[in-house]
C-alpha positions, 0 to 999 in steps of 0.5 A: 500500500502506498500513500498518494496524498494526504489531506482535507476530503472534498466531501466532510471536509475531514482529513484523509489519506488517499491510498493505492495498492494492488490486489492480484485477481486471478492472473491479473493486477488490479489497482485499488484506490480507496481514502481512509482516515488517518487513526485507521493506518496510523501504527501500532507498537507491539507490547514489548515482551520479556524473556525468561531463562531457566538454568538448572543446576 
């Protein structure tokens, strides 16, 4: 996925992210388009996860 634009929609006058990317359909790419809000593809941290090592004597 790649971002085209970033900015107000015409229609809400809210903040947008236009995107595009390609799905494979049957033996074809086809291009898709589509505008998301920008909290929809903003990015997560994973949980930071700890180790444990257990040594026996």
């Amino acid at each position: 996925m790649t971002v085209e634009q970033v900015g107000k929609t015409s229609m809400t006058d809210e903040d947008g992210v236009w995107c595009v990317w390609f799905e494979k359909i049957g033996n074809k790419q086809v291009v898709q388009r589509e505008t998301f809000p920008p909290v929809a593809l903003k990015k997560y941290e994973r949980p930071a996860t700890g180790s444990i090592a257990v040594h026996r004597a």
